[in-house]
N, C-alpha and C positions, 0 to 999 in steps of 0.2 A: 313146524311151519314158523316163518316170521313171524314175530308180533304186527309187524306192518300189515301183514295178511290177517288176521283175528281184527285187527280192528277196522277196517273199510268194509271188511266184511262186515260188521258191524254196523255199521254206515248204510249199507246197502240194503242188508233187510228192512230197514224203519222206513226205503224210500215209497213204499204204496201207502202211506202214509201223506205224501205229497197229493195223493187224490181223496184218502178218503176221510182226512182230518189236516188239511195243510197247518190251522194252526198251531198243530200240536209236533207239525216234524223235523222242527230246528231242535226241539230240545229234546226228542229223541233220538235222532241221529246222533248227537254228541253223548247221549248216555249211552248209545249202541257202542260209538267207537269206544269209552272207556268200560264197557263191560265185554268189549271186544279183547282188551288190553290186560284188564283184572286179575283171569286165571293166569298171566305170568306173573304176576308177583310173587307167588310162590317161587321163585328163582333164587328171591331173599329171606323168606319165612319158612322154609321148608322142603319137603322133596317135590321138586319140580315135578308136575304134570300129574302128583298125586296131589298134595295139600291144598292148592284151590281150584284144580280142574274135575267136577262134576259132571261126566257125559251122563249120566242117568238121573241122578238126583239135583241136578240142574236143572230137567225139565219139570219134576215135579214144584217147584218153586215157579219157575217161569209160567207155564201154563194158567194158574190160579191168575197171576200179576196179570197176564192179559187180559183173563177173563173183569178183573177188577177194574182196569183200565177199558175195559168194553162199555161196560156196567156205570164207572163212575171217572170218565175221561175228564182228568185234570194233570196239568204240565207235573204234577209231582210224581201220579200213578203212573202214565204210559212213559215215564222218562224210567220208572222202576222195572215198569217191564220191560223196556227196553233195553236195559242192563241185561237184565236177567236173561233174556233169549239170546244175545249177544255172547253172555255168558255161558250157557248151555250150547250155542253153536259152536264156540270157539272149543269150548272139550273134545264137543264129537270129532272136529276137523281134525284133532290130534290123532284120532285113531287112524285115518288115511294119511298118514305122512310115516315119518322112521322112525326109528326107536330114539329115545334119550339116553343121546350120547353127544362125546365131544367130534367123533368123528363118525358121523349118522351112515354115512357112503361107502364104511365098512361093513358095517351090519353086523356090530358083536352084541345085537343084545335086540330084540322085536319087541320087548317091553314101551308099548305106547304110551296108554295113560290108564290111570287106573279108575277101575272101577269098583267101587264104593261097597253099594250091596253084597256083589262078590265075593269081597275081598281078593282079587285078582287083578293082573293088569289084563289091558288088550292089546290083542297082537298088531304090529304096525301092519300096515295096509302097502305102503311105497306105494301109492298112486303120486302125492309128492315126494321125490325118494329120499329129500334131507332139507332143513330147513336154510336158506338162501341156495337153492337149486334154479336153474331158470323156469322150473313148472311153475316154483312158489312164487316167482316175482313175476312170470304169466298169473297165476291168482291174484297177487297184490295189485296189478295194471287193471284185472279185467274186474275185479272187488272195488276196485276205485271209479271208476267210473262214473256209478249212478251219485256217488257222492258229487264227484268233479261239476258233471252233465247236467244232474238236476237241481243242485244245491250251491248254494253262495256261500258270504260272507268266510266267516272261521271255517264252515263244513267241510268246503272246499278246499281251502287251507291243508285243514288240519291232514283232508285224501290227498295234495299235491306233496304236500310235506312225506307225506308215509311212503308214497313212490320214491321222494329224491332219496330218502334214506334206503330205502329198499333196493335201488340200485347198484348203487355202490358197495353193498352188505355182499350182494352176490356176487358181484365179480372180487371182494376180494376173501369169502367165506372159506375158499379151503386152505388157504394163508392163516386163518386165525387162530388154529386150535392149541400153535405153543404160548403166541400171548395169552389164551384163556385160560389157559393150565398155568403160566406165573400167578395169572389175578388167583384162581381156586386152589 
């Protein structure tokens, strides 16, 4: 899936947080979208979808933060856990999209992302069948939303911004995979 997709998504979970601690959901909506963001770094550090995507050992991290964030609600803890479920979502969702590859929409390889404990991958799911597909920028629009709708300032922003990019990624995605093989 898009990175645009992992992080509104991102965005999105922190929004019941608008009812049940408003003070605290500007700053974690923006820690949501960058732990929404996070596990793709590994793009530059590592093997992609293995090195910082956690579907399992994500939520053992996340889980405690909220509890701690339950427990002892300050802008520093529920912005940690906000990360951190963000982060833990964004893995799982990899295993519902297509394998990591340059050209996902052939399907040489179901290798989603890896899980940890394991030591295995998981199989892609193709519910999104490649990342900039028009499912994944329906997820991006409909992931965006509760950021846009309920949320101001940067928040909204930072979701209008993830759409414009997201747009234009998909219609020009199955165009890109001889420029990304110059870059790799």
């Amino acid at each position: 899936m898009m990175v645009t997709s992992h992080a509104v998504v991102g965005v999105a979970v922190t929004a019941p947080l608008l009812v049940v601690a408003p003070e605290f959901a500007a700053v974690a909506a923006l820690a949501g979208f960058a732990g929404g963001v996070a596990p793709d770094l590994d793009l530059l550090v590592g093997t992609h979808r293995k090195t910082l995507h956690f579907p399992l050992l994500g939520w053992v991290a996340a889980v405690p933060a909220v509890g701690v964030a339950a427990l002892a609600p300050t802008a520093v803890t529920v912005a940690a856990a906000a990360f951190l479920v963000a982060s833990a979502v964004h893995a799982g969702m990899d295993a519902f999209g297509a394998g990591e590859e340059m050209r996902p929409w052939e399907r040489t390889t179901t290798d989603a992302v890896y899980l940890h404990p394991a030591s295995r991958w998981l199989r892609a799911r193709y519910w999104v069948p490649y990342d900039g597909s028009p499912r994944d920028l329906a997820l991006t629009v409909g992931g965006a939303l509760p950021g846009l709708l309920l949320f101001s300032g940067s928040i909204r922003l930072l979701c209008a911004l993830a759409v414009a990019v997201a747009v234009p990624y998909t219609l020009l995605r199955k165009r890109l995979p001889p420029y990304f093989e110059r870059i790799v």
